[in-house]
VOMIMI-468228 format. One line per 4 residues: number of its first residue (from 1); their letters; for each residue x, y, z of C-alpha. Coordinates in steps of 0.5 Angstrom, whole numbers. Layout:
residues N
NUM) a) X/Y/Z  ... .
//
This chain:
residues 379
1) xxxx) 52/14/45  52/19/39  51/16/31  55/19/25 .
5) xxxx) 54/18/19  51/13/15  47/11/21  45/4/20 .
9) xxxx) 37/3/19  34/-3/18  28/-4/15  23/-11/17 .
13) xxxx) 19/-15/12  17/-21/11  18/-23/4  19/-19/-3 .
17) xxxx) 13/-21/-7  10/-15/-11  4/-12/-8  3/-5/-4 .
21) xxxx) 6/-6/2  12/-9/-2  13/-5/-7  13/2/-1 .
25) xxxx) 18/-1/2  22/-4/-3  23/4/-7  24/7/0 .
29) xxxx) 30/2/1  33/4/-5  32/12/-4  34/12/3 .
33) xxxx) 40/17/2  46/12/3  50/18/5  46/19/11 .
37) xxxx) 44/11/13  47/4/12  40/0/9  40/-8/13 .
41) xxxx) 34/-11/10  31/-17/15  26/-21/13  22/-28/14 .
45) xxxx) 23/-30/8  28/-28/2  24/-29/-4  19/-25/-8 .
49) xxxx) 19/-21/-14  21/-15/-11  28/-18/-8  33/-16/-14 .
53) xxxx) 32/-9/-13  32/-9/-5  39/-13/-6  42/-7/-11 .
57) xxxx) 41/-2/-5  42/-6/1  48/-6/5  45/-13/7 .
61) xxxx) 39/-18/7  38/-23/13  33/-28/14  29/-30/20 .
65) xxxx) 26/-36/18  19/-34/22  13/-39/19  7/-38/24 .
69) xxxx) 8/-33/30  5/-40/34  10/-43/33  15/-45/39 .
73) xxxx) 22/-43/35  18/-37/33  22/-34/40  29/-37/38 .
77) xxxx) 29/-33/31  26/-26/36  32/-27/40  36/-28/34 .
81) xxxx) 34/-22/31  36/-18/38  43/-21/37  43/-18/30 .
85) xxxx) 41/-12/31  46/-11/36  52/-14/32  49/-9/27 .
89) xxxx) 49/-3/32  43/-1/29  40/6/30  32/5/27 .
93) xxxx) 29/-1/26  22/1/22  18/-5/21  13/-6/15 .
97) xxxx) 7/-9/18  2/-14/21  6/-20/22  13/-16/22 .
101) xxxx) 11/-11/27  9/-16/33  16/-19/31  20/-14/30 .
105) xxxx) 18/-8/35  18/-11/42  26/-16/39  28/-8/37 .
109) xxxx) 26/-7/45  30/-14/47  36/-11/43  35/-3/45 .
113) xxxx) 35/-1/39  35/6/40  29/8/35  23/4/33 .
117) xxxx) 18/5/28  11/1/25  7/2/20  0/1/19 .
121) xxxx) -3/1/12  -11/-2/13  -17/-2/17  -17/-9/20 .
125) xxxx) -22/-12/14  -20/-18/15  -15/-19/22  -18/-22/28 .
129) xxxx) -20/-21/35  -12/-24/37  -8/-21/31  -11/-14/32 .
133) xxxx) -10/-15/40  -2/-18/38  -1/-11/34  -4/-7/38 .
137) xxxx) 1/-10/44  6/-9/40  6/-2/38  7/-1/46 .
141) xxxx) 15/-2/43  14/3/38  17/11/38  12/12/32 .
145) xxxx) 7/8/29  7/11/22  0/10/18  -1/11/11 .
149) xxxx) -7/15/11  -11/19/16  -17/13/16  -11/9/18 .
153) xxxx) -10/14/23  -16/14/27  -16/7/27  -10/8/31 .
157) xxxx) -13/12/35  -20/7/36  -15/2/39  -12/7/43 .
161) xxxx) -5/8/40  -3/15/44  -4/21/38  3/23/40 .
165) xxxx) 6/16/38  2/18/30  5/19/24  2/20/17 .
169) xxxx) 5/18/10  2/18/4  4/12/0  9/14/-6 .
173) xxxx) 9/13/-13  14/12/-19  11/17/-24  17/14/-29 .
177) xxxx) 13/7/-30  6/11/-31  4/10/-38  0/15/-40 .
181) xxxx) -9/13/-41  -10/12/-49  -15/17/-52  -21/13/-55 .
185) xxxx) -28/16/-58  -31/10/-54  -31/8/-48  -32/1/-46 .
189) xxxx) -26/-2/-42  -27/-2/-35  -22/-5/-31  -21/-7/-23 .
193) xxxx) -13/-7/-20  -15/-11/-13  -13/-18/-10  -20/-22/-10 .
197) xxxx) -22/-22/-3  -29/-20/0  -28/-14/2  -25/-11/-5 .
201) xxxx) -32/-12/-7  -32/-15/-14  -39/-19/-13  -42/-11/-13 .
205) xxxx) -39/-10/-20  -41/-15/-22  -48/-14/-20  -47/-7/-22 .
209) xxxx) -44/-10/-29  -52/-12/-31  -55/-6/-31  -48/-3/-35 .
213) xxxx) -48/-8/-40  -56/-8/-42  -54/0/-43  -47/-2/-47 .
217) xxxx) -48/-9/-49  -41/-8/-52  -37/-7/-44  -32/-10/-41 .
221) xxxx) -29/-11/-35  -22/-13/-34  -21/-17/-27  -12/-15/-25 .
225) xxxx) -10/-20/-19  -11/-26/-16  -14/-29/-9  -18/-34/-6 .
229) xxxx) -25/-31/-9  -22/-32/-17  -27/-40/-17  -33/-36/-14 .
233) xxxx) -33/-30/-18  -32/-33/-25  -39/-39/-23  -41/-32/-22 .
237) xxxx) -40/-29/-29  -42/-35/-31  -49/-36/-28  -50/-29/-29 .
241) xxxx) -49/-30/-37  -44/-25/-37  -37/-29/-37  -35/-26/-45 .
245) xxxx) -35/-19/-42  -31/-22/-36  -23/-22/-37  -19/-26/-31 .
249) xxxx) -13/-23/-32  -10/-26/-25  -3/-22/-22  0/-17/-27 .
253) xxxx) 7/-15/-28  5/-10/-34  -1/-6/-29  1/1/-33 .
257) xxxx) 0/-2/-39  -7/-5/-37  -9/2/-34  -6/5/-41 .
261) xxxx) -10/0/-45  -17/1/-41  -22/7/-40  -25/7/-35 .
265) xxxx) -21/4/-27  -27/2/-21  -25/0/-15  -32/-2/-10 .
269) xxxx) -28/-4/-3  -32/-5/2  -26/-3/6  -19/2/4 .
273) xxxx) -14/5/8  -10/8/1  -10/4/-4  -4/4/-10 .
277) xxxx) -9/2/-15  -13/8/-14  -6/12/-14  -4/9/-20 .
281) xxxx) -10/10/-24  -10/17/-23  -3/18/-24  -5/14/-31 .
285) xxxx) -10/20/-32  -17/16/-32  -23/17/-30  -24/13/-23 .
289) xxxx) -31/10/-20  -30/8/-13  -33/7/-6  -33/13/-2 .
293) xxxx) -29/9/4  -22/10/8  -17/13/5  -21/13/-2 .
297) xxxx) -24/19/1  -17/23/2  -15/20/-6  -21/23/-10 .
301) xxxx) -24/29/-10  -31/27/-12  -34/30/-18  -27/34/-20 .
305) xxxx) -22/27/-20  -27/22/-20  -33/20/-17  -36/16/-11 .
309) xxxx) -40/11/-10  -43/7/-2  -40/2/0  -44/-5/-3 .
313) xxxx) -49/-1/-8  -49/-4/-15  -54/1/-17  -50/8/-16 .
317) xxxx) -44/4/-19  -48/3/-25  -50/9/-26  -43/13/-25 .
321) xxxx) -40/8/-31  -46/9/-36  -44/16/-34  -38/16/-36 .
325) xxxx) -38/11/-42  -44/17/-44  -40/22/-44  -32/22/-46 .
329) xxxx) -31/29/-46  -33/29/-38  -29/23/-37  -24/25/-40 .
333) xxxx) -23/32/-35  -24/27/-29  -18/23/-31  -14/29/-33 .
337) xxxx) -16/32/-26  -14/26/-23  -7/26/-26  -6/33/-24 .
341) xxxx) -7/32/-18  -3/25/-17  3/29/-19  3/34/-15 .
345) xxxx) 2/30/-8  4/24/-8  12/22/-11  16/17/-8 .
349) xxxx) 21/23/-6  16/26/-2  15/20/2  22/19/3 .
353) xxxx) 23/25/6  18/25/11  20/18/13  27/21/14 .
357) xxxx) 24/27/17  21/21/22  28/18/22  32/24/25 .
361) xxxx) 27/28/29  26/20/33  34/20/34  35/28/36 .
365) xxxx) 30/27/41  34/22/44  41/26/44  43/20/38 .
369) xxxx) 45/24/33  51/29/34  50/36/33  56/38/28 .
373) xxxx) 54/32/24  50/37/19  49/32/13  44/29/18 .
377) xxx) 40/36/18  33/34/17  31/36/10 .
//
């Protein structure tokens, strides 16, 4: 069996709510070449702030109304994802994560779909024993598990994915939605683009933000996002006596313009694979402080496109921020360091077009694709 062009694809998601796994998935959807492939979407559920720009780009939008993989009827929608992949003649199935590959991989399997390819864009921080062994079973499935950083990569390798199934790709970036850092004689804002979860590190921060505001009393700290620490972090703002330099902003659709309007981004995780946060930061061109964990390590070259700090210590923490808030003229090299490099390493197109890359050579290996069909040259 030979494929021609459009090839049918389908990208597997769970619902389109903005966050950076979304939104990759969402912008590779819509600049996969529509003359080399046919985009279906299949998710688990069709909702989220990100569906109206998948719907302008995809040939379809299936739901599977998957609620909990314990659940009996979960079989009843794998075996219905198998039938429509083959109704669909799919050639690729490329799931997005977690939930979405324990699902999707092994019903491509049951369907034959003739490529299969996972993501995995973390660390495990917050996954248990049974969802990482679940994962893990399902790679099996997989022709290529694709990582978004090379920390993500050598967890795979830890859970012993053969080398030869592991791709890497780097997360894209929209620089079109950036908006510039706003040049300040002082430098006072300091803000944070994370979900509240422990591992995101916030409670350091804020330990951290003591010795900052003894030094500049007039600091503030701008919180982006929302998640289960929101009620524990504001008791600790407020047992600490720093609730008026604290700023609970929850989720933001106006991220550029927050990193526009702030001087200084930290990031203190306990725990990173490769951040969009940290990529948007830099592209925004300020100065960055963060832990030296994951995929951070890839991002920032420390001293030259920001500075890095241990995991869970909020004494260097403090100190790189006075650093920078002493200094404006370093703080602005740094940032404008960090743009420079943003650019250069890290588009969307760049990213599309490896996956693409993955896309033909998996088919070409496996006789799919004809060798006369020359739109279909890997690029």
């Amino acid at each position: 069996m030979t494929f021609t062009a459009p090839l049918p694809i389908a990208v597997l998601m769970t619902r389109f709510e903005p966050g950076g796994t979304e939104r990759q998935m969402t912008e590779l959807i819509r600049r996969l070449d529509p003359s080399r492939w046919l985009v279906h979407v299949a998710c688990f559920e069709a909702r989220g702030g990100w569906l109206p720009r998948v719907a302008e780009a995809a040939a379809s939008i299936e739901e599977f109304p998957v609620t909990s993989l314990k659940s009996p009827r979960t079989a009843r929608h794998l075996l219905n994802f198998a039938a429509w992949c083959r109704a669909n003649r799919i050639a690729v199935v490329h799931t997005a994560e977690l939930y979405s590959n324990v699902f999707g991989l092994p019903a491509a399997a049951l369907a034959g779909v003739p490529v299969r390819i996972g993501n995995r864009r973390e660390i495990n921080p917050d996954k248990s024993r049974t969802q990482i062994a679940m994962q893990r079973a399902a790679y099996g499935f997989a022709h290529k598990i694709v990582a978004n950083s090379r920390a993500a990569a050598h967890r795979l390798l830890f859970e012993r994915v053969p080398a030869h199934k592991i791709a890497v790709v780097a997360n894209g970036l929209d620089f079109e939605r950036v908006e510039p850092r706003q040049s300040r004689p002082t430098l006072r804002k300091v803000i944070v683009v994370a979900n509240l979860r422990p591992e995101k590190g916030h409670d350091v921060l804020m330990d951290a933000a003591a010795d900052v505001l003894r030094r500049f009393p007039d600091a503030q700290f701008e919180i982006v996002g929302g998640g289960p620490e929101r009620d524990s972090l504001v008791a600790r703002a407020a047992a600490r006596g720093m609730t008026q330099a604290f700023a609970f902003l929850g989720h933001r659709d106006d991220v550029p313009a927050r990193l526009a309007g702030a001087d200084i981004f930290v990031l203190p995780s306990r725990s990173e694979a490769f951040p969009n946060a940290v990529l948007e930061a830099m592209a925004a061109g300020l100065p960055i402080v963060a832990s030296g964990v994951g995929g951070i390590l890839e991002l920032i070259d420390d001293g030259k496109t920001g500075l890095l700090v241990p995991p869970g210590e909020p004494q260097p923490l403090a100190e790189r921020i006075c650093r920078l808030m002493a200094d404006p003229a370093a703080a602005a090299a740094i940032g404008d360091a960090a743009r420079e490099e943003a650019r250069a390493r890290y588009s969307f197109d760049r990213m599309v077009a490896a996956f693409e890359s993955i896309y033909l050579n998996e088919l070409t290996r496996r006789g799919l694709v004809a060798a006369d069909e020359p739109q279909l040259a890997a690029s």
